[in-house]
Biopython code that builds the backbone (N, CA, C, O; Angstrom):
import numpy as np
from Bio.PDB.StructureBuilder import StructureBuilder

atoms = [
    (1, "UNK", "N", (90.279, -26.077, 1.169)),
    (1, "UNK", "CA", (90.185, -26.796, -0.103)),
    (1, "UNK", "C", (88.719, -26.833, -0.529)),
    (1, "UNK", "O", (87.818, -27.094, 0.268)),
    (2, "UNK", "N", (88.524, -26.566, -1.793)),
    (2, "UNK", "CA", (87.022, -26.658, -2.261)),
    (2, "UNK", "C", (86.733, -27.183, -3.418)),
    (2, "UNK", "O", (87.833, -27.733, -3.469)),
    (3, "UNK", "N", (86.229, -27.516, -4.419)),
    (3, "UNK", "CA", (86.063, -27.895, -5.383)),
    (3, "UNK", "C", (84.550, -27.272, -5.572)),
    (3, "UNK", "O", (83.518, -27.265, -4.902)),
    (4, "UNK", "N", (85.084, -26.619, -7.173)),
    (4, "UNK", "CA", (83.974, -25.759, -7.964)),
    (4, "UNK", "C", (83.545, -26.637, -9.164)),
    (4, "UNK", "O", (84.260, -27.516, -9.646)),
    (5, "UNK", "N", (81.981, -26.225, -9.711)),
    (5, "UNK", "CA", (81.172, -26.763, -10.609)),
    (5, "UNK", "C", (80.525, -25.285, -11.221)),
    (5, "UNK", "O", (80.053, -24.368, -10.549)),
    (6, "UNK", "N", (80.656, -25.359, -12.667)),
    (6, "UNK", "CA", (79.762, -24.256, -13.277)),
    (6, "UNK", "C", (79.178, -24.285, -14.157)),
    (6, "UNK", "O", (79.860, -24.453, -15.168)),
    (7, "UNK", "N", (77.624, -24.153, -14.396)),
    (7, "UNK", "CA", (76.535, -24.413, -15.516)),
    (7, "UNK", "C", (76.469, -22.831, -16.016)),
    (7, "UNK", "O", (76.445, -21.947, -15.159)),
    (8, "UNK", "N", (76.443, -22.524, -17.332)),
    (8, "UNK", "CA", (76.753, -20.998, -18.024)),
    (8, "UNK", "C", (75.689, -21.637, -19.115)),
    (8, "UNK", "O", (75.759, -22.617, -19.856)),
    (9, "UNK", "N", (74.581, -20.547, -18.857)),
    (9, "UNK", "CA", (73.494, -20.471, -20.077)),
    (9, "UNK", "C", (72.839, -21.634, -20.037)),
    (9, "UNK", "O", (72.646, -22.264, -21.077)),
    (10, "UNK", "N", (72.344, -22.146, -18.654)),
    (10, "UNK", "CA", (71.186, -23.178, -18.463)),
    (10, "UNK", "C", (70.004, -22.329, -19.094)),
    (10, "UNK", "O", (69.875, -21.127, -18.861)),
    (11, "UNK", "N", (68.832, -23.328, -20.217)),
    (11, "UNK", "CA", (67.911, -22.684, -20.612)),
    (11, "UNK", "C", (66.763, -22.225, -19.751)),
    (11, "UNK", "O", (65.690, -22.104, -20.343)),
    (12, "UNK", "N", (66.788, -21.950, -18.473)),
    (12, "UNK", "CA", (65.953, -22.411, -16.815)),
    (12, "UNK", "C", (66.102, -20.784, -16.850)),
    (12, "UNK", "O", (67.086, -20.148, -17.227)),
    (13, "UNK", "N", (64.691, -20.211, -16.287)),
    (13, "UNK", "CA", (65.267, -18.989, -15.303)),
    (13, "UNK", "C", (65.846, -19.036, -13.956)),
    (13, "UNK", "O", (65.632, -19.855, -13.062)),
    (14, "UNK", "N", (66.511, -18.156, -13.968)),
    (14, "UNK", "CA", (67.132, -18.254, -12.299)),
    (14, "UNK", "C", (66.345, -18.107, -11.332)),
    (14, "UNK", "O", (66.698, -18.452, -10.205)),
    (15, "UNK", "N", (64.742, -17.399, -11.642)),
    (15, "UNK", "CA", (63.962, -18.195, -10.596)),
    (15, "UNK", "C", (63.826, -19.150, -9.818)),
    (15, "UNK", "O", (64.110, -19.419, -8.651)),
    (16, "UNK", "N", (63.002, -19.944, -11.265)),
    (16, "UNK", "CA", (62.794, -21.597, -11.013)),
    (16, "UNK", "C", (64.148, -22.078, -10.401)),
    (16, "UNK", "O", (63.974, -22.963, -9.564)),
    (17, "UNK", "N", (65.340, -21.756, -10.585)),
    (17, "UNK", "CA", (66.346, -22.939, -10.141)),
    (17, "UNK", "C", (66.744, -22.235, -8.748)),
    (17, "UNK", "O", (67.291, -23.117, -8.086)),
    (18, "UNK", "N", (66.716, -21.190, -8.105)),
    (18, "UNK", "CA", (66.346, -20.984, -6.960)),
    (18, "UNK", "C", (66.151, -21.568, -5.778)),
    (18, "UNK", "O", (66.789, -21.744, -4.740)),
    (19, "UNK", "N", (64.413, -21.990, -6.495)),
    (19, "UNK", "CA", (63.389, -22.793, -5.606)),
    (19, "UNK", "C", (64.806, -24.418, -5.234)),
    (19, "UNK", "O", (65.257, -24.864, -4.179)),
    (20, "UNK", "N", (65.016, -24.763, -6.554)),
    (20, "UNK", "CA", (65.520, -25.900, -5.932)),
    (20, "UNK", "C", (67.084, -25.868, -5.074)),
    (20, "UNK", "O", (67.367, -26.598, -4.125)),
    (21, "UNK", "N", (67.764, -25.072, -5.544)),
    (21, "UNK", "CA", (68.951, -24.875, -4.782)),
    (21, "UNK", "C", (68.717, -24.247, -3.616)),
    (21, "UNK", "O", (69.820, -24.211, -3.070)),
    (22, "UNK", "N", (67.730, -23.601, -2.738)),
    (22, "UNK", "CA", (67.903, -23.698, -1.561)),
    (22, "UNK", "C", (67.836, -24.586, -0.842)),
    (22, "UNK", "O", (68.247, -24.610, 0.317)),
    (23, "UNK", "N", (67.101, -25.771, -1.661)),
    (23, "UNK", "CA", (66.906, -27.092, -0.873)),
    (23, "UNK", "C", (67.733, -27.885, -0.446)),
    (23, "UNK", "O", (67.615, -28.663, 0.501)),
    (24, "UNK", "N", (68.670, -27.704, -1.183)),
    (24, "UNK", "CA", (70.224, -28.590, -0.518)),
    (24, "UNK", "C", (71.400, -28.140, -0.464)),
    (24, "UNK", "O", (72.388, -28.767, -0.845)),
    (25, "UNK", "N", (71.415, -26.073, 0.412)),
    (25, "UNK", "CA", (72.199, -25.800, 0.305)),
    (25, "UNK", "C", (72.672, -26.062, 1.590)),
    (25, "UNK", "O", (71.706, -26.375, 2.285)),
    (26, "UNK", "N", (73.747, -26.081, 2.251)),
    (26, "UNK", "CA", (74.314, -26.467, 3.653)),
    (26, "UNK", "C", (74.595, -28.238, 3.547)),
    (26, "UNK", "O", (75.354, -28.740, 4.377)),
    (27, "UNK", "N", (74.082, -28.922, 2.719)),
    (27, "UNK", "CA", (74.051, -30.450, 3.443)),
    (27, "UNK", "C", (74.435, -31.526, 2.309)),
    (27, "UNK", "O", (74.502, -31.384, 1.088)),
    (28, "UNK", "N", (74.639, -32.526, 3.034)),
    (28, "UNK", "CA", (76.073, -33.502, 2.509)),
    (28, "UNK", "C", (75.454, -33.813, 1.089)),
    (28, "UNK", "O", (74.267, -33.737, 0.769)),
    (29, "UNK", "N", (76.569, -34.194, 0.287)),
    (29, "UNK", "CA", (75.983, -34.331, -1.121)),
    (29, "UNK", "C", (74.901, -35.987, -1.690)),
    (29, "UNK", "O", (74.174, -36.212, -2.658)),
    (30, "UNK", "N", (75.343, -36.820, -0.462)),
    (30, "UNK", "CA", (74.604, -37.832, -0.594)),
    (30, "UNK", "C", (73.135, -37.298, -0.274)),
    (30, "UNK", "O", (72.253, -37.505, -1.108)),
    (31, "UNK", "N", (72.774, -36.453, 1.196)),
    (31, "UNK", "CA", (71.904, -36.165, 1.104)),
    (31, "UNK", "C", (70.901, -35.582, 0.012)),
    (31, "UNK", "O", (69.759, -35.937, -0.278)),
    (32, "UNK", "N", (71.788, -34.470, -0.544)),
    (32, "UNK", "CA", (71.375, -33.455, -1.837)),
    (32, "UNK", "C", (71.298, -33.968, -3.136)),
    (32, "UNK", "O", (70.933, -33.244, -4.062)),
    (33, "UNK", "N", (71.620, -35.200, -3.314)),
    (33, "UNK", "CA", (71.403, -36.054, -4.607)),
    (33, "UNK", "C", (70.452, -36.768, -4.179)),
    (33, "UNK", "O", (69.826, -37.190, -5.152)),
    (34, "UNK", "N", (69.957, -37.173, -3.083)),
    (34, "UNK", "CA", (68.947, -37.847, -2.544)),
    (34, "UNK", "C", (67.383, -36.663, -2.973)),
    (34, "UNK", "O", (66.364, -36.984, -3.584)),
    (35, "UNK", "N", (67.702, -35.469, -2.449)),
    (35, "UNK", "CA", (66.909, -34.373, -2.972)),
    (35, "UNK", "C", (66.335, -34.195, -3.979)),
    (35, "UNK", "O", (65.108, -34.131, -4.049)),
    (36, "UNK", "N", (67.407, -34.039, -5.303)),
    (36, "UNK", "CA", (67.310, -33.680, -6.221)),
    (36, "UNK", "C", (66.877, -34.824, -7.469)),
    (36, "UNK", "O", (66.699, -34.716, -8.682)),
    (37, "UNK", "N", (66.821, -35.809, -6.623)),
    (37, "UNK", "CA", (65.974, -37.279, -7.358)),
    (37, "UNK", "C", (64.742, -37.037, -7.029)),
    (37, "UNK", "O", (64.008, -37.635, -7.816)),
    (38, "UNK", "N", (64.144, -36.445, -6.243)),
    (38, "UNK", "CA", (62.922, -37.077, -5.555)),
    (38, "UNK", "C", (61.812, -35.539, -5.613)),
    (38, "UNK", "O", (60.626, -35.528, -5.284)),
    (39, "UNK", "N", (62.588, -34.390, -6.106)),
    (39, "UNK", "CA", (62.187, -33.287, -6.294)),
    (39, "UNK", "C", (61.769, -33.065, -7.732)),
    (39, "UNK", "O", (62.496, -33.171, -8.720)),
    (40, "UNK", "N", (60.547, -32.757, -7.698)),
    (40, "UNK", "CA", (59.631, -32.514, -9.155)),
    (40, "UNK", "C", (59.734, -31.641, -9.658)),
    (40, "UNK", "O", (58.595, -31.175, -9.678)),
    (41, "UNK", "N", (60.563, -30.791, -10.299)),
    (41, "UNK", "CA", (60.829, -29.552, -10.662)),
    (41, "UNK", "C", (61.946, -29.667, -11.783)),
    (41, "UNK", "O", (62.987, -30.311, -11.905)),
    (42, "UNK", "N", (61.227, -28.715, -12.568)),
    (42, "UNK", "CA", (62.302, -28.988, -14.353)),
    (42, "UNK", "C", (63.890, -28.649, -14.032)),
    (42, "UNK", "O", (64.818, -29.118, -14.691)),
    (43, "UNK", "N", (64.067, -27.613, -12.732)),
    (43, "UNK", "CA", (65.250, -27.166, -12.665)),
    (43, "UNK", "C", (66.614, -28.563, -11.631)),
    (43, "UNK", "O", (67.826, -28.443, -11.455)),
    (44, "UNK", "N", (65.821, -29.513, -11.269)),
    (44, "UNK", "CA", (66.748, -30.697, -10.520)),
    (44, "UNK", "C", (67.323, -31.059, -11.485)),
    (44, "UNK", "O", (68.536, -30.871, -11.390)),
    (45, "UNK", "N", (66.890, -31.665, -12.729)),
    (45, "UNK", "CA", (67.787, -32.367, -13.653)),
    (45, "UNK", "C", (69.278, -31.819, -13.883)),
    (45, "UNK", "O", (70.246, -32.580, -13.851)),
    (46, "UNK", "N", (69.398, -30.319, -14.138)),
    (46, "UNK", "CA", (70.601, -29.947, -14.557)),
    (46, "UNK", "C", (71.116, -29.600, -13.359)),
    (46, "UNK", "O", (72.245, -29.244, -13.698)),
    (47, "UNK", "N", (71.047, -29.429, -11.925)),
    (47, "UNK", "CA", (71.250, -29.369, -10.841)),
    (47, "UNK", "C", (72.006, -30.552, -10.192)),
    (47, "UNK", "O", (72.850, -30.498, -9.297)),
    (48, "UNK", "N", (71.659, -31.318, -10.653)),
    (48, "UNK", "CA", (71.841, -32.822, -10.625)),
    (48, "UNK", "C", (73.062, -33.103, -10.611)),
    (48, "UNK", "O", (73.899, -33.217, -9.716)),
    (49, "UNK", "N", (73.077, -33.256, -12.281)),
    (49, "UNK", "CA", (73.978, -33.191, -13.399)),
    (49, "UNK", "C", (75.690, -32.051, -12.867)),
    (49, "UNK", "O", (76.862, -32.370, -13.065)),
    (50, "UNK", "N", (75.251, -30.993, -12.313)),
    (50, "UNK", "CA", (76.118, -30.406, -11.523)),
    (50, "UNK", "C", (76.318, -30.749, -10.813)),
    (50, "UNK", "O", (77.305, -31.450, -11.034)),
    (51, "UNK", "N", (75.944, -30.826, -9.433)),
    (51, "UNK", "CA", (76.405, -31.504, -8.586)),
    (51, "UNK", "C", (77.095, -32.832, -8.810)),
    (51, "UNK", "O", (78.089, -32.817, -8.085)),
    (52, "UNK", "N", (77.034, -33.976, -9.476)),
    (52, "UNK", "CA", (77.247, -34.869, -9.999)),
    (52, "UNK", "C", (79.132, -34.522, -10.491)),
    (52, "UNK", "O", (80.107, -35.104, -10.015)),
    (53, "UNK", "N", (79.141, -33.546, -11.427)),
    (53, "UNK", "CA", (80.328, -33.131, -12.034)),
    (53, "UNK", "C", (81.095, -32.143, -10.538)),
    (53, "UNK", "O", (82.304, -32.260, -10.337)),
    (54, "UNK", "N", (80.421, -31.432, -9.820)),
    (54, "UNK", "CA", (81.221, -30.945, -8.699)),
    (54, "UNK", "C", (81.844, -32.244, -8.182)),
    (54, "UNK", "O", (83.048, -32.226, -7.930)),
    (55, "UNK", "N", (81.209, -33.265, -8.016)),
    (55, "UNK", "CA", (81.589, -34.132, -7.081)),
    (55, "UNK", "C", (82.857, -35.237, -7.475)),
    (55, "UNK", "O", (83.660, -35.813, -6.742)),
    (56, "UNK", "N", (82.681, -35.263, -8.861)),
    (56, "UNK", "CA", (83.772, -36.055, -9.833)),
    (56, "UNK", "C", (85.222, -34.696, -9.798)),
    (56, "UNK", "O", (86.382, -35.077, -9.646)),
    (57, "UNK", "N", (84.937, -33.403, -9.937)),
    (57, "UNK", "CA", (86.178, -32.561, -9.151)),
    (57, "UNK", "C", (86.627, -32.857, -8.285)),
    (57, "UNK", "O", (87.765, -33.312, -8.171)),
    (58, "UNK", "N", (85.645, -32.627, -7.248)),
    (58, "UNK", "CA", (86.461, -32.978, -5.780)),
    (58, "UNK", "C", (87.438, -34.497, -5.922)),
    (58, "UNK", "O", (88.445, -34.580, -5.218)),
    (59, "UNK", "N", (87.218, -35.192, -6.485)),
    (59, "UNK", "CA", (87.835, -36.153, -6.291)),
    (59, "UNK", "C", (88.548, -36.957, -7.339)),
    (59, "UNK", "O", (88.849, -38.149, -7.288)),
    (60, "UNK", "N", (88.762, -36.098, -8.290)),
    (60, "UNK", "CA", (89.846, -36.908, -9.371)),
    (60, "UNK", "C", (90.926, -35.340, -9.187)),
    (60, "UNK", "O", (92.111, -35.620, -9.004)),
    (61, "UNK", "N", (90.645, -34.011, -9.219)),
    (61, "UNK", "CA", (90.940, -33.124, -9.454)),
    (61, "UNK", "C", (91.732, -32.820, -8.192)),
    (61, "UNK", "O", (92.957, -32.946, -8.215)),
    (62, "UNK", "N", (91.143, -32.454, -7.172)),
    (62, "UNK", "CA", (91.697, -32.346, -5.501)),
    (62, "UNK", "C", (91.879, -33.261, -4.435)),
    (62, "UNK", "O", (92.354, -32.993, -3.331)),
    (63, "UNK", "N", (91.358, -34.662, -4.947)),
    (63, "UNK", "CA", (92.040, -35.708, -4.125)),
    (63, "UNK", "C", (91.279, -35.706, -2.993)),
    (63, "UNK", "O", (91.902, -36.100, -2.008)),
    (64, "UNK", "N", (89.615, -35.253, -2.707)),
    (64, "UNK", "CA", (88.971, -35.206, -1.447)),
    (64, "UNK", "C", (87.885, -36.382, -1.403)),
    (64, "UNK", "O", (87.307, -37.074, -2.241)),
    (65, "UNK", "N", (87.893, -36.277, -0.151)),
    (65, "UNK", "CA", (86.659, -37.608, 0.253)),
    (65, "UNK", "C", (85.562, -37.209, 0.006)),
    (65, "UNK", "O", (85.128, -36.160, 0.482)),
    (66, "UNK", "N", (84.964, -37.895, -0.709)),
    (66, "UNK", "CA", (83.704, -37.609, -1.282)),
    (66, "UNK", "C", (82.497, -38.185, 0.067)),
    (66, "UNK", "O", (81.320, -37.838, -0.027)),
    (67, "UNK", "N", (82.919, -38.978, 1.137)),
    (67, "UNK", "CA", (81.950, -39.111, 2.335)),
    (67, "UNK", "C", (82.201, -37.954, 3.364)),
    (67, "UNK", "O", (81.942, -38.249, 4.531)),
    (68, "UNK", "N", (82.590, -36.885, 3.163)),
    (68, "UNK", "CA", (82.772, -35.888, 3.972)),
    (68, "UNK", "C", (82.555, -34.464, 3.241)),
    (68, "UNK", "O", (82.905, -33.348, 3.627)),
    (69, "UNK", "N", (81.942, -34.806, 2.190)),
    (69, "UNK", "CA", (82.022, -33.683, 1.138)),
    (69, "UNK", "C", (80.433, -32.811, 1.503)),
    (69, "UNK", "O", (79.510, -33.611, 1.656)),
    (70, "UNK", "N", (80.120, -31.660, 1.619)),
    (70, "UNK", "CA", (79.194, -31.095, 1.673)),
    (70, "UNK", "C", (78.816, -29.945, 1.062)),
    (70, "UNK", "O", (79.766, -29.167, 1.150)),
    (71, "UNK", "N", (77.578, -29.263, 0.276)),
    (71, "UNK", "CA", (77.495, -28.023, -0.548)),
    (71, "UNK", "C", (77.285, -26.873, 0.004)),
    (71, "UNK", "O", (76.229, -26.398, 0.423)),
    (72, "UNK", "N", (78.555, -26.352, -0.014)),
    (72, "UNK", "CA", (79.322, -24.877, 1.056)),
    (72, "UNK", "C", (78.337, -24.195, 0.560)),
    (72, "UNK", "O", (77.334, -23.792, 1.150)),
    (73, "UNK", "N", (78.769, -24.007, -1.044)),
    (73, "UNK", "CA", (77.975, -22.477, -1.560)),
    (73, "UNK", "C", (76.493, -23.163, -2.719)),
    (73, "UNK", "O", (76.213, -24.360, -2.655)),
    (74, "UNK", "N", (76.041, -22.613, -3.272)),
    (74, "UNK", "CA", (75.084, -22.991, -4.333)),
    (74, "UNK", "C", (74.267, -21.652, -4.685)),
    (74, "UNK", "O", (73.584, -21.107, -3.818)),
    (75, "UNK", "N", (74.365, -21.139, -6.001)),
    (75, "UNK", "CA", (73.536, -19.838, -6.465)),
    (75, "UNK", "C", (73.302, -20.030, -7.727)),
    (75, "UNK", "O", (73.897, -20.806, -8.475)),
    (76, "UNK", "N", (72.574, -19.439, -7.933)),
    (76, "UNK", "CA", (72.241, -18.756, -9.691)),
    (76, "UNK", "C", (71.751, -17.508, -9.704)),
    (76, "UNK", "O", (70.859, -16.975, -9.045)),
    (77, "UNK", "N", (72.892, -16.886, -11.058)),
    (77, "UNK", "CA", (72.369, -15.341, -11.560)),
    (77, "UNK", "C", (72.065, -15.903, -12.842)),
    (77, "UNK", "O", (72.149, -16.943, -13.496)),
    (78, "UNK", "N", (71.679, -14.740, -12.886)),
    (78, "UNK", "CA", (70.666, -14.177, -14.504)),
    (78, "UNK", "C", (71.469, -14.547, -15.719)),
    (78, "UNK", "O", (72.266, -13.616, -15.836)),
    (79, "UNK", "N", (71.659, -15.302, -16.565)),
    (79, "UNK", "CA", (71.882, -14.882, -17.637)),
    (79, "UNK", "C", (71.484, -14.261, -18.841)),
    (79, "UNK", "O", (70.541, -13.513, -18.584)),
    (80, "UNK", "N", (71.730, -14.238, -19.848)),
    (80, "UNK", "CA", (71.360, -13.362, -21.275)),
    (80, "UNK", "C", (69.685, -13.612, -21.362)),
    (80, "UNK", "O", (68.982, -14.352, -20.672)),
    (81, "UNK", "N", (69.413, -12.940, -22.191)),
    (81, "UNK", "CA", (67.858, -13.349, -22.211)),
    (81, "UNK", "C", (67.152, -13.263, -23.573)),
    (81, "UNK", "O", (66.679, -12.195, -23.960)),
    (82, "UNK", "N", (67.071, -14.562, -24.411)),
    (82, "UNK", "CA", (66.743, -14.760, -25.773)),
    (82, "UNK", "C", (65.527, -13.980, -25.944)),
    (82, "UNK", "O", (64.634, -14.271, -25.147)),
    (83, "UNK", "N", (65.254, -13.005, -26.838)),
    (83, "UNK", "CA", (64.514, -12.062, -27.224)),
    (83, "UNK", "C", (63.647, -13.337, -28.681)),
    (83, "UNK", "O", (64.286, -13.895, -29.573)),
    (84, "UNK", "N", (62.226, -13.442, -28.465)),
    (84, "UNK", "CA", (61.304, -13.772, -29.414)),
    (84, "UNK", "C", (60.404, -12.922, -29.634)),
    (84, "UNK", "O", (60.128, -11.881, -29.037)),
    (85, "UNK", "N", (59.658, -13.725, -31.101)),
    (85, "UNK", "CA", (58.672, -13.170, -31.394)),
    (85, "UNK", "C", (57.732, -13.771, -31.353)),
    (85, "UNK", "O", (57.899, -14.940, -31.700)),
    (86, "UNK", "N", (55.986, -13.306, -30.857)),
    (86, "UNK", "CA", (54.646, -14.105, -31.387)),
    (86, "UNK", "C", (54.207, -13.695, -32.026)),
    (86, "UNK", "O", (54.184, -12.511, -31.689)),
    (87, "UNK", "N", (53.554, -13.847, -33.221)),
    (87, "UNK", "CA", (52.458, -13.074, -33.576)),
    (87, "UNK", "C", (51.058, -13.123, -32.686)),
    (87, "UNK", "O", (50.516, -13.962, -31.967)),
    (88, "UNK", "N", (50.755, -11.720, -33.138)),
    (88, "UNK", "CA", (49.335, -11.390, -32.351)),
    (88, "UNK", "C", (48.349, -10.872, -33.557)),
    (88, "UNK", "O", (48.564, -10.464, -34.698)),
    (89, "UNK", "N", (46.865, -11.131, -32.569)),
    (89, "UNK", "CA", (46.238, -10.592, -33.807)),
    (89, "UNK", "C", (46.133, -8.786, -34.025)),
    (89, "UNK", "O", (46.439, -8.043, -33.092)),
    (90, "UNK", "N", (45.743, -8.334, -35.142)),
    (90, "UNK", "CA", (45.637, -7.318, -36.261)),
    (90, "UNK", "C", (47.265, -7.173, -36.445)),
    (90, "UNK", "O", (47.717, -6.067, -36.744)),
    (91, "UNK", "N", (48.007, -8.125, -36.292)),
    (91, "UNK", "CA", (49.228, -7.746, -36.965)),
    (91, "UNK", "C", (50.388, -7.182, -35.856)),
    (91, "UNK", "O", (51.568, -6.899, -36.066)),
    (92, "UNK", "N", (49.848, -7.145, -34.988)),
    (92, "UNK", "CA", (50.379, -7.264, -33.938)),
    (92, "UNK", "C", (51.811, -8.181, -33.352)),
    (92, "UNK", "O", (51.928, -9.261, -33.931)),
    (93, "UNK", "N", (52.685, -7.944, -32.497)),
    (93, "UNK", "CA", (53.562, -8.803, -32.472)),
    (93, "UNK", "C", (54.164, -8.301, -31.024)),
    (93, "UNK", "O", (54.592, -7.184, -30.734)),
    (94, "UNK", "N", (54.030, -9.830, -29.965)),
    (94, "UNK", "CA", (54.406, -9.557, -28.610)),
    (94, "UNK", "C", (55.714, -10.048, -28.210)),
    (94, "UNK", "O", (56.139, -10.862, -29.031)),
    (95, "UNK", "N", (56.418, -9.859, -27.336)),
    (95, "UNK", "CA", (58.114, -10.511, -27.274)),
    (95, "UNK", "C", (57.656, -11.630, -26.264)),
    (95, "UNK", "O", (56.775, -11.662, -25.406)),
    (96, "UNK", "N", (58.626, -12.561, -26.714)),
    (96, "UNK", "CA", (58.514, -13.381, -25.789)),
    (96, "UNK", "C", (59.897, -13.624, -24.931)),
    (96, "UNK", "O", (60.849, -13.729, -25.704)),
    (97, "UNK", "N", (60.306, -13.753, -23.422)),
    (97, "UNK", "CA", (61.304, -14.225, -23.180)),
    (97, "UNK", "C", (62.248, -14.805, -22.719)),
    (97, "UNK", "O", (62.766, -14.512, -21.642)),
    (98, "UNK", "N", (62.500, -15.432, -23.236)),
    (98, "UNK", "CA", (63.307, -16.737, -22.782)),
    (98, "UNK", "C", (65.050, -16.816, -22.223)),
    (98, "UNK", "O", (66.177, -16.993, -22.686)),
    (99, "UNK", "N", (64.513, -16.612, -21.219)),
    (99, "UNK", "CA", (65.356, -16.499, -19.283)),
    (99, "UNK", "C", (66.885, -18.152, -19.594)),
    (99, "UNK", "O", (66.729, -19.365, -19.733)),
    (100, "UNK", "N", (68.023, -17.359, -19.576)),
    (100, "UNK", "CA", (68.409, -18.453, -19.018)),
    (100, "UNK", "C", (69.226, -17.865, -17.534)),
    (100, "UNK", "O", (68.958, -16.756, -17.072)),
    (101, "UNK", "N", (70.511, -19.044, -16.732)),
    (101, "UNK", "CA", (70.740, -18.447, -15.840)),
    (101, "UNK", "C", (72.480, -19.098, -16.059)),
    (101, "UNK", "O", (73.007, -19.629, -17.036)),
    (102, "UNK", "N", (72.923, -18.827, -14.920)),
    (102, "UNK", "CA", (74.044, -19.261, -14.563)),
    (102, "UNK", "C", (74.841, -19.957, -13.061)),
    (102, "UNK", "O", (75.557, -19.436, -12.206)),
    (103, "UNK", "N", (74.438, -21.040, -13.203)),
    (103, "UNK", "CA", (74.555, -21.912, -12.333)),
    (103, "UNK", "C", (75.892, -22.580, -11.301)),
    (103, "UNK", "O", (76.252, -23.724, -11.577)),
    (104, "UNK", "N", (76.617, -21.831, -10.104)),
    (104, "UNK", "CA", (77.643, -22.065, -9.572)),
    (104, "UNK", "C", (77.593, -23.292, -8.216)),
    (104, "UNK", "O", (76.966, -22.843, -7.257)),
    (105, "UNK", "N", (78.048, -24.486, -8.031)),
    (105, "UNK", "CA", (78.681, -25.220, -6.846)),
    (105, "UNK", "C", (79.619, -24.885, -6.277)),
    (105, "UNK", "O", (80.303, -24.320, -7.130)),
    (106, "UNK", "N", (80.208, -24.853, -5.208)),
    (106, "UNK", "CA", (81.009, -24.696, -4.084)),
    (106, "UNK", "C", (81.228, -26.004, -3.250)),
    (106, "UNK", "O", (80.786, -25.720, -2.137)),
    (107, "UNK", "N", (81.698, -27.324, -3.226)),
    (107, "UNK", "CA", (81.747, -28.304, -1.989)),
    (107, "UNK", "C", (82.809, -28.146, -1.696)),
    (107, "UNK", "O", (83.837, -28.092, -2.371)),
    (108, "UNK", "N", (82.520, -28.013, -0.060)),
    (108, "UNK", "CA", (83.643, -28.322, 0.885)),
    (108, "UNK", "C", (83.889, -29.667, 1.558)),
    (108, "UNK", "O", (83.179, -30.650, 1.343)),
    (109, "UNK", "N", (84.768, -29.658, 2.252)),
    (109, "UNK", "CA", (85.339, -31.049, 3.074)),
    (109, "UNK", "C", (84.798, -30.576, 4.661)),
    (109, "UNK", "O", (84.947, -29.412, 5.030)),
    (110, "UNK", "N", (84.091, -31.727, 5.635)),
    (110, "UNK", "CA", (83.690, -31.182, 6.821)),
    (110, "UNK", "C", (85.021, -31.673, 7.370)),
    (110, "UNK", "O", (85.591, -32.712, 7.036)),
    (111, "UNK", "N", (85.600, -30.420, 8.616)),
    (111, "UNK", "CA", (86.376, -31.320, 9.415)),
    (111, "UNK", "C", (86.191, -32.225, 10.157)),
    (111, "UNK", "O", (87.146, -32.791, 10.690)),
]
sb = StructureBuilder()
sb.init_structure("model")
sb.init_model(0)
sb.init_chain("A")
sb.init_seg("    ")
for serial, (resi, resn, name, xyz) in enumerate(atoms, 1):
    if name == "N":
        sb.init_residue(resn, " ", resi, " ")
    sb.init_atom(name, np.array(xyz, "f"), 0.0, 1.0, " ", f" {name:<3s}", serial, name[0])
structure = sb.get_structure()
């Protein structure tokens, strides 16, 4: 039994949110909300916010204990990538671009 969470077209590169999802991948979600409060990085907030909604699955949706609940899986791929413009000087014009990603949860139940 598992219960899934999915963020599609976070404005974050999948870099940055990386850094923070390895930090609480393997371990209980009290722990990993404990994490993701206390971690300074633009990408915790919506990480959060997921986990948060994984965890309201597990337990209105599949009927699991949320004190035994832990984050099996946690990744982000690449999503689309908003194409801008700057101007530069003599008329010039550089792209700018703006990375989002796509953000998946996985919690399981420990036996």
């Amino acid at each position: 039994m598992e219960a899934r969470a999915k963020l599609s077209y976070a404005r974050i590169s999948s870099r940055k949110v990386k850094i923070v999802i390895d930090l609480i991948r393997n371990k209980p979600v009290g722990a990993a909300l404990g994490i993701l409060k206390n971690t300074p990085k633009a990408a915790s907030e919506p990480v959060e916010k997921l986990l948060k909604s994984a965890i309201a699955n597990a337990e209105n949706n599949h009927a699991m204990d949320v004190n035994k609940l832990y984050v099996a899986e946690i990744f982000a791929c690449q999503g689309p990538t908003l194409k801008r413009i700057r101007p530069r000087a003599q008329g010039r014009a550089f792209r700018i671009r703006k990375r989002t990603s796509h953000i998946t949860i996985v919690l399981k139940e420990k036996e």
